[in-house]
C-alpha positions as CSV (number, residue, x, y, z in Angstrom):
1,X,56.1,89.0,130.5
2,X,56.3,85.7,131.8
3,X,53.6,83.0,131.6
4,X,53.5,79.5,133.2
5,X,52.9,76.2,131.7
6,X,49.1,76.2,130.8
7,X,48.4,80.0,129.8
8,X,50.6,83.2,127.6
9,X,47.7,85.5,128.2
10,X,44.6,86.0,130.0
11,X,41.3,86.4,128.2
12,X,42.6,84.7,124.3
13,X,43.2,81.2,125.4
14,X,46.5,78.8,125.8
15,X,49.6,79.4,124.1
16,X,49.1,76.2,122.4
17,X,46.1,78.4,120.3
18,X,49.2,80.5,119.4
19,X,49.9,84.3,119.8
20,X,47.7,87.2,118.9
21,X,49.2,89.5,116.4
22,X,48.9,92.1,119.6
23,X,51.0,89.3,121.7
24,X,53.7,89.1,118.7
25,X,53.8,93.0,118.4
26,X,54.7,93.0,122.1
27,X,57.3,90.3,122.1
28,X,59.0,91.6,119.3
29,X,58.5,95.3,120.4
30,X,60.4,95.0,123.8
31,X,63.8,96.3,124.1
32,X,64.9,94.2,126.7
33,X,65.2,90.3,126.6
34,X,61.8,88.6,126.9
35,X,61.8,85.1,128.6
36,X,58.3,83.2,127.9
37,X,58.5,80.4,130.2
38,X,56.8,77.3,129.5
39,X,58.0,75.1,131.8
40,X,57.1,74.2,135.6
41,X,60.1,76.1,136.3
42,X,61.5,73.9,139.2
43,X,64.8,73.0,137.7
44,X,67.6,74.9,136.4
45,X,67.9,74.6,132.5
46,X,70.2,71.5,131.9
47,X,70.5,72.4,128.0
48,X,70.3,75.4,126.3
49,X,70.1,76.1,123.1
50,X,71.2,79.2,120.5
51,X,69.4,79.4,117.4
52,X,71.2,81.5,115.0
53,X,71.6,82.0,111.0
54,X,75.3,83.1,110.0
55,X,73.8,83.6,106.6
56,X,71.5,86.5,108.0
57,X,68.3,84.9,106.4
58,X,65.4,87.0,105.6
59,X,67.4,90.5,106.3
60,X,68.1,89.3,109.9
61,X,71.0,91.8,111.0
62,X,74.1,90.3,111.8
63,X,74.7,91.6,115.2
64,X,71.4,90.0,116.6
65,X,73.5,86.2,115.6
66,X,76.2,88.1,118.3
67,X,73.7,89.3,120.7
68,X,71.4,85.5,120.7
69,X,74.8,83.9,121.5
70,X,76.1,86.7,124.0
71,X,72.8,86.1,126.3
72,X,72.7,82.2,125.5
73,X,76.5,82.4,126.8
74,X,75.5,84.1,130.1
75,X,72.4,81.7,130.7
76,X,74.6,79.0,130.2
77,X,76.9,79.8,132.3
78,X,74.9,81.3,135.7
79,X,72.6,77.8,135.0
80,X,75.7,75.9,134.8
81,X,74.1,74.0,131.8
82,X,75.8,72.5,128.2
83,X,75.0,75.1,125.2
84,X,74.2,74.2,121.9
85,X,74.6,76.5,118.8
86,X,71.9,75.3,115.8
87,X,71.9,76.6,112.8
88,X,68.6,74.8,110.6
89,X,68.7,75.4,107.3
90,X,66.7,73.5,104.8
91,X,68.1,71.8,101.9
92,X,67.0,72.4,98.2
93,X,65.9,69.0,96.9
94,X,63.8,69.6,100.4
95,X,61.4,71.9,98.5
96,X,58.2,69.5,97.9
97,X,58.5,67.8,100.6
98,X,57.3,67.8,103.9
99,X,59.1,71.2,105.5
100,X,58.0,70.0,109.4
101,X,60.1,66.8,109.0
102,X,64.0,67.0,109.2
103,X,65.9,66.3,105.6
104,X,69.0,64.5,105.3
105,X,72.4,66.6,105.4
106,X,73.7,68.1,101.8
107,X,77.4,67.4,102.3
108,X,78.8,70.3,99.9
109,X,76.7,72.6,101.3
110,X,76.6,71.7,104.8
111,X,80.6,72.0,105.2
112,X,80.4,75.6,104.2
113,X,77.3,76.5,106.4
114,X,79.1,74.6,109.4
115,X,82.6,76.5,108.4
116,X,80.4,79.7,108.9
117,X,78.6,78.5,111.7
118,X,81.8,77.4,113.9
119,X,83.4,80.9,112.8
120,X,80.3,82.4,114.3
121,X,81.0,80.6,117.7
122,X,84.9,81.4,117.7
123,X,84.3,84.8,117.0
124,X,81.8,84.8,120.2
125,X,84.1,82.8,122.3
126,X,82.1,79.9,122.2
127,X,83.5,76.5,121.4
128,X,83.5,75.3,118.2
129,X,82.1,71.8,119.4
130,X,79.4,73.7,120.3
131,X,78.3,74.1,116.6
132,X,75.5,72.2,115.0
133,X,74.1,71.9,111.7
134,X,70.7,70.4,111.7
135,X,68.7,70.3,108.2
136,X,65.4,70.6,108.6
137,X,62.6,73.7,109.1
138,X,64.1,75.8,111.9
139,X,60.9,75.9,114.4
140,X,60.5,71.8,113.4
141,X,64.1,71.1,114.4
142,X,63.3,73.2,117.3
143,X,60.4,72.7,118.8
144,X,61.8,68.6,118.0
145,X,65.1,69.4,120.3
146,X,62.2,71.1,122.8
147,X,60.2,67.6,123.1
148,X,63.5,65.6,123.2
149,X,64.9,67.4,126.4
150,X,67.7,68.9,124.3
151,X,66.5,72.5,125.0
152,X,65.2,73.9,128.1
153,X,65.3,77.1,127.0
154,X,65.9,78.2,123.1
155,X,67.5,81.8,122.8
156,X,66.0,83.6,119.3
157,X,65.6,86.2,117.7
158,X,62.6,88.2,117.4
159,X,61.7,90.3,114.3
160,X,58.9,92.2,113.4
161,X,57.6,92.5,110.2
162,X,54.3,92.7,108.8
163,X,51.4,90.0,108.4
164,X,52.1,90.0,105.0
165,X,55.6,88.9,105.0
166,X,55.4,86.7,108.0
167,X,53.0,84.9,106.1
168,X,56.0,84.6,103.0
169,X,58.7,84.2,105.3
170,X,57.3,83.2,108.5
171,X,58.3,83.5,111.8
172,X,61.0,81.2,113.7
173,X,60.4,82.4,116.9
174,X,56.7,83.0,116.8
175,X,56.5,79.3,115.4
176,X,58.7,77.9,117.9
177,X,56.5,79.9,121.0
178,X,53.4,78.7,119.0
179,X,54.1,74.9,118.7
180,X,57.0,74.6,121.1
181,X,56.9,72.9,125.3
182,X,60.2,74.6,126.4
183,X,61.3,78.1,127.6
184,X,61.8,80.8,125.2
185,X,64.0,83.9,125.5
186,X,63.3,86.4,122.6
187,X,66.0,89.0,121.7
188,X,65.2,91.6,119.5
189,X,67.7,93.3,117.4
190,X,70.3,95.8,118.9
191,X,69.2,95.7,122.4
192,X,72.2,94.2,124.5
């Protein structure tokens, strides 16, 4: 499925009115990579960006982290573009606050979560440097790097779950397809 800049779907609107749970079911339901572009689509992606969670967040399995940076690797390299590894995670004394705003960095445990996150990238043969930490709600940090021409296209992970939890846990990649401008390329686990 692949949309252009104004429309996801025919017949429920602009994806700026957000996915129908039927739309989600499909994204996440595909076996094969699923890019949703957003974009004109008349240059060649300049930035791209790898979201991943070396923590494994909300039952994620770990080889989708291996898989996101796998496909981000290839992008990044036939588009000839810089690649950016972001983990967002969000900070305790966060809680209260304002979750769509980015929080300052927690120093103790920021240096363990980038640790994990730059062993992520030397295990996938991507540089360290490529590594960043960003506190702050994932599809806020996101969908900010989207507006700021940081990320043509954001590589994620898709999973499906039910309304319920999705509603406890929310969605990353829904959000970020929901509120995001950029390109998109859903992975969903053990599919590469």
């Amino acid at each position: 499925m692949v949309s252009g800049p104004a429309s996801f779907h025919q017949g429920h609107g602009a994806l700026s009115h957000g996915l129908s749970h039927g739309d989600w079911q499909l994204v996440t339901g595909c076996r094969a990579p699923l890019l949703i572009v957003r974009s004109p689509g008349r240059q060649y992606y300049r930035n791209v960006v790898a979201a991943v969670d070396p923590f494994h967040a909300h039952s994620k399995p770990a080889d989708l982290d291996r898989d996101i940076l796998r496909l981000a690797k290839v992008v990044q390299s036939r588009a000839g573009a810089t690649l950016s590894v972001v983990h967002c995670y969000v900070p305790i004394e966060y809680f209260g606050g304002d979750l769509s705003r980015r929080a300052p960095a927690d120093s103790p445990f920021g240096d363990a979560r980038l640790e994990a996150l730059r062993a992520l990238c030397a295990d996938a043969g991507v540089s360290p440097q490529a590594a960043k930490l960003v506190a702050g709600a994932p599809h806020a940090v996101l969908t900010d790097m989207q507006r700021a021409g940081q990320a043509d296209v954001v590589v994620i992970g898709g999973l499906a779950r039910g309304r319920f939890a999705e509603l406890i846990l929310g969605n990353t990649a829904e959000r970020v397809l929901h509120r995001g401008s950029g390109d998109v390329l859903v992975i969903t686990p053990s599919i590469i």
